[in-house]
C-alpha angles and dihedrals in degrees: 000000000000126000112199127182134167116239088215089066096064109067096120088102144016092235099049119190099231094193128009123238093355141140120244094038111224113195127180109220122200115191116179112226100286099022104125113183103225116252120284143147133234097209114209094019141108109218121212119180133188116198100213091192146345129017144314136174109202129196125208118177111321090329131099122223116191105204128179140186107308101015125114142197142200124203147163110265085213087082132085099258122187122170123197127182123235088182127025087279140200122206131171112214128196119190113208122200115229096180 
């Protein structure tokens, strides 16, 4: 069985859900030029994001990551993570459990 969605119909909100109730979790994230999500963590997930266009710089610890449309980046849930977008921004995020 096969789910399919169109990243075009979720807009409502900046933190759209991609699939509902489903492992791995796929989120499409929109930041406005400015807009910096505050730091966090996602214990027990790799995160792989996608930036789908503009530009984010993305902070990891005490590291800084400059992405731009069509880079992606894997990384361990267990850091602090922040993004912040340089450029009105799109990213698709997947949360893999590790646990």
């Amino acid at each position: 069985m096969a789910t399919v969605t169109s990243l075009s119909d979720l807009d409502e909100t900046p933190h759209a859900e991609v699939f509902e109730d489903h492992d791995p979790r796929v989120v499409r994230l929109e930041l406005d030029a400015g807009d910096r999500v505050p730091r966090h963590q996602h214990p027990d997930s790799t995160i792989v994001i996608h930036v789908m266009s503009g530009q984010i710089d993305l902070t990891l610890g005490d590291d800084e990551h400059e992405l731009e449309a069509g880079d992606v980046i894997r990384f361990d849930g267990e850091q602090d993570v922040s993004p912040e977008a340089i450029v009105d921004a799109a990213a698709l995020v997947v949360f893999i459990p590790t646990a």
